[in-house]
Structures are given as structure tokens and as C-alpha cells.
C-alpha positions as CSV (number, residue, x, y, z in Angstrom):
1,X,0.0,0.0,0.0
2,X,1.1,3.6,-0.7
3,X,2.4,5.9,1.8
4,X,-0.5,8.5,1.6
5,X,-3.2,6.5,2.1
6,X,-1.6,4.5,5.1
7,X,-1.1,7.9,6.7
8,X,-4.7,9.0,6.0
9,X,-5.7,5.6,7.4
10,X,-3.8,6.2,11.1
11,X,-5.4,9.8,11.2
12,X,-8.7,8.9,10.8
13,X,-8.3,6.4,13.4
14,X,-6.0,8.1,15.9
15,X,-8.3,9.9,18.9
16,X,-5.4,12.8,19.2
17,X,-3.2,14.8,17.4
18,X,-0.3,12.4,16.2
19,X,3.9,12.7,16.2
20,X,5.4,12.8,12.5
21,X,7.4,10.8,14.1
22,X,5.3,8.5,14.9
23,X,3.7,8.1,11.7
24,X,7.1,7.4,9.8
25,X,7.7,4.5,12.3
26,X,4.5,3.2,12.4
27,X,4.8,2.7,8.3
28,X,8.1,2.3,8.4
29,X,9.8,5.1,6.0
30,X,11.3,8.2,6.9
31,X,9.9,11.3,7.8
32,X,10.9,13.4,4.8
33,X,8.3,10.9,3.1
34,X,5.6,11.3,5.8
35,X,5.9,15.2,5.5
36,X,5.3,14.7,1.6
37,X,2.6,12.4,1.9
38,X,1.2,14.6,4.1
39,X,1.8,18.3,2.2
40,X,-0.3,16.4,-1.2
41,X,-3.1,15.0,1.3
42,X,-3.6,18.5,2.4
43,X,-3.9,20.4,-1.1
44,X,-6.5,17.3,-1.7
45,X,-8.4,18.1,1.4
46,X,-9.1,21.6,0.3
47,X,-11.0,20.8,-2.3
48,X,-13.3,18.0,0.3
49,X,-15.1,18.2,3.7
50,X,-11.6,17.6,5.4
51,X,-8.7,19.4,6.6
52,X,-5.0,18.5,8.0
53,X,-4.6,20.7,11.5
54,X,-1.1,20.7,12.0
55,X,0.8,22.1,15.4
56,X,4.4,21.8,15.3
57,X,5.2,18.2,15.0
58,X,1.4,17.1,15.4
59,X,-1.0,16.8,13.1
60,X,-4.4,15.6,13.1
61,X,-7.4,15.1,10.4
62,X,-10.5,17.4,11.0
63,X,-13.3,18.3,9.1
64,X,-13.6,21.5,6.9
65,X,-14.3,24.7,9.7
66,X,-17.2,25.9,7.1
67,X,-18.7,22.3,7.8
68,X,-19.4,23.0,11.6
69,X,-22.6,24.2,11.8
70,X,-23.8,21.4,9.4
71,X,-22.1,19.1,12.0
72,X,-23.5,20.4,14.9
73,X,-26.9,20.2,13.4
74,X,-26.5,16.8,12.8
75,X,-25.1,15.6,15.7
76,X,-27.7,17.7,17.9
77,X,-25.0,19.7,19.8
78,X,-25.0,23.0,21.5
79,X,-23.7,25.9,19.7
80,X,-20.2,26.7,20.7
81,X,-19.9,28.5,23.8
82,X,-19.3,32.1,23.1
83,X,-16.1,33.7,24.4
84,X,-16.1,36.9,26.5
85,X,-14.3,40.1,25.5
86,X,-11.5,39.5,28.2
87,X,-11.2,35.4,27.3
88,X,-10.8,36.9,23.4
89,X,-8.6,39.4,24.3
90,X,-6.3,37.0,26.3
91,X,-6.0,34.2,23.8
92,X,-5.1,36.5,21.1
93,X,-1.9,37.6,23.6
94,X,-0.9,33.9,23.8
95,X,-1.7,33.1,20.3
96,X,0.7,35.7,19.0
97,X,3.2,36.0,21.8
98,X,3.3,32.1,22.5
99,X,5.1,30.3,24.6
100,X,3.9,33.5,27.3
101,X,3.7,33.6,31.1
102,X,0.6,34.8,33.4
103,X,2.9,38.2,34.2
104,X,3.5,38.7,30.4
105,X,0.0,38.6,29.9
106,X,-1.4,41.0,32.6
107,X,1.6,43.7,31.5
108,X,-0.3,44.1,28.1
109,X,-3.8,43.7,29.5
110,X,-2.7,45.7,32.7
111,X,-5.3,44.0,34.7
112,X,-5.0,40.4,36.8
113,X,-5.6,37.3,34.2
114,X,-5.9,34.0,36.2
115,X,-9.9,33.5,36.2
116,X,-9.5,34.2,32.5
117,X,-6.6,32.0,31.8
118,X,-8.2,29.3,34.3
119,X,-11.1,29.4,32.0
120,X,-9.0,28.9,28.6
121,X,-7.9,26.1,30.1
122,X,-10.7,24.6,31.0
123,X,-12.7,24.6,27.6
124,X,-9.2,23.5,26.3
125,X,-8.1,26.4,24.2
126,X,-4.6,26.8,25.8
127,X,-2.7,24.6,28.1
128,X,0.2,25.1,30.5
129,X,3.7,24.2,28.1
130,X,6.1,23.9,31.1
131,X,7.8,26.1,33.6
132,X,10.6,28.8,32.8
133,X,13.7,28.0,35.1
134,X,13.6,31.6,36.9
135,X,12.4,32.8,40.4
136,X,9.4,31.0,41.1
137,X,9.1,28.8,38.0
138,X,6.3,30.6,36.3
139,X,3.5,28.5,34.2
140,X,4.2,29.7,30.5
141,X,1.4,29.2,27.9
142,X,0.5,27.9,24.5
143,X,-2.3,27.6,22.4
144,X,-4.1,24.0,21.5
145,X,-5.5,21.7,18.9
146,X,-8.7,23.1,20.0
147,X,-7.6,26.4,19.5
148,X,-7.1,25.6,16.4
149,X,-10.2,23.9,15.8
150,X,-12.5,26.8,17.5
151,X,-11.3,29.0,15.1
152,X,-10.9,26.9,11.9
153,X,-7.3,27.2,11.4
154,X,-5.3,24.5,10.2
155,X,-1.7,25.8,11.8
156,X,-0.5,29.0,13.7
157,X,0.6,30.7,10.0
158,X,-3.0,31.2,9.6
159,X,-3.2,33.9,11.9
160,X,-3.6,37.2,10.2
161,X,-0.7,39.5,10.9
162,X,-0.9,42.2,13.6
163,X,-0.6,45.6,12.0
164,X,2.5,47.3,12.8
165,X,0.8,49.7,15.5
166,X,-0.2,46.6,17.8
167,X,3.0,44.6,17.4
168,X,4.9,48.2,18.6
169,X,2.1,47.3,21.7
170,X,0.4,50.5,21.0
């Protein structure tokens, strides 16, 4: 069997996003192939109901953003929760400034952040990447898959560029 439609096979089936790494060994070919395989199942997907998210060295299969409300008709969910000014406010600091800690955060907000960064993590929209190795080891934070997701994106790049006035933090 070809390489592309093994990969497609293990991310239709895989429950997570999934190491490139991974997916070379588990077909057994290098990763320069996997990345190939992976760059012509993504042009294909544009054209269908399906999408490649890919964040850093994970990737996953999704279904087209523009699908969602089709979806969630069909599968009689709720209507994504909407996100406060504040909760919009803060993930668009740690989508752009990513990896960011609490104290970074709150100096371009100016005001105290930790019920709004408790609640991005809790609906899953950024998580807590590690600890910086400084005075009291603060939590520094990245956005998620479901970041991703919640705002159809398929990788970081997607973000539209800050205009020059709000990357000067004007």
C-alpha cells in the first residue's frame, strides 16, 4: 500500500493529534516521506469536507471549519460557547506571543488574568507548556488543537498578521 493513504488511514483512526514521528515508524519510512505524503493529502483536502490541523510536530485530520454548523446540526450539539471580551482578548496575547507567562500577559492587558486564563484552560483552548527555570518557576502558555479547531485554522501561520501599531504594543 502507498504511503499517503496509510497515513490517512492512522489519522482517521488516531483519537489525538499524532507525532510525525510516529507516523514514519509506524509505516516504516522516513519522515521526509511522511511530510510529503502529508503536504499532497492537504492540497487534496481543500477541495473536500476535510482538513490536515497541524501544530508543530502534530497533526491531526479534522473536518472542513465551514462544515461546523452542518455538524453540529446533525449531531444535535450545542452551539459553541461564546467567548467573552476579556477570554478573546487574552487568547489573542498567547496566540501571538506564544510560549507567554501569566505576568506577560497581565503587562499588556494591565489587569490580573488568572480566572480568564483558568477558563482557557478549562474549555481546552490553551494549556500550561512547562515552567521557565527563573524565580518562582512561572507556568508559560500555549495555544491547543482546539484552539485551532475553534477558530478553523489548520496551523499558527493562519493567523492574520498584527498591523504594525499593535506589534509596537500600541
Amino acid at each position: 500500500m502507498e504511503i499517503k493513504p496509510l497515513i490517512e488511514s492512522l489519522l482517521f483512526v488516531a483519537d489525538e493529534p499524532v507525532a510525525i514521528g510516529r507516523l514514519a515508524a509506524a509505516i516504516g519510512v522516513k519522515r521526509e516521506a511522511v511530510e510529503e505524503a502529508l503536504r499532497v493529502l492537504s492540497e487534496e483536502y481543500e477541495q473536500r469536507g476535510l482538513r490536515l490541523q497541524r501544530k508543530g510536530e502534530r497533526v491531526q485530520m479534522v473536518t472542513a471549519p465551514e462544515a461546523a454548523p452542518h455538524i453540529e446540526r446533525f449531531l444535535d450539539l450545542e452551539l459553541s460557547s461564546r467567548l467573552s471580551a476579556p477570554a478573546l482578548e487574552t487568547l489573542a496575547i498567547v496566540a501571538y506571543q506564544q510560549p507567554v507567562t501569566r505576568a506577560e500577559i497581565e503587562a499588556v492587558r494591565g489587569v490580573n488574568c488568572d480566572s480568564v486564563l483558568r477558563t482557557l484552560v478549562s474549555k481546552g483552548l490553551i494549556e500550561e507548556m512547562g515552567r521557565l527555570p527563573q524565580a518562582g518557576r512561572p507556568i508559560i502558555y500555549g495555544t491547543t488543537f482546539e484552539f485551532l479547531q475553534y477558530f478553523g485554522l489548520q496551523d499558527l501561520a493562519e493567523l492574520p498578521p498584527l498591523d504594525e501599531e499593535e506589534q509596537d504594543g500600541s
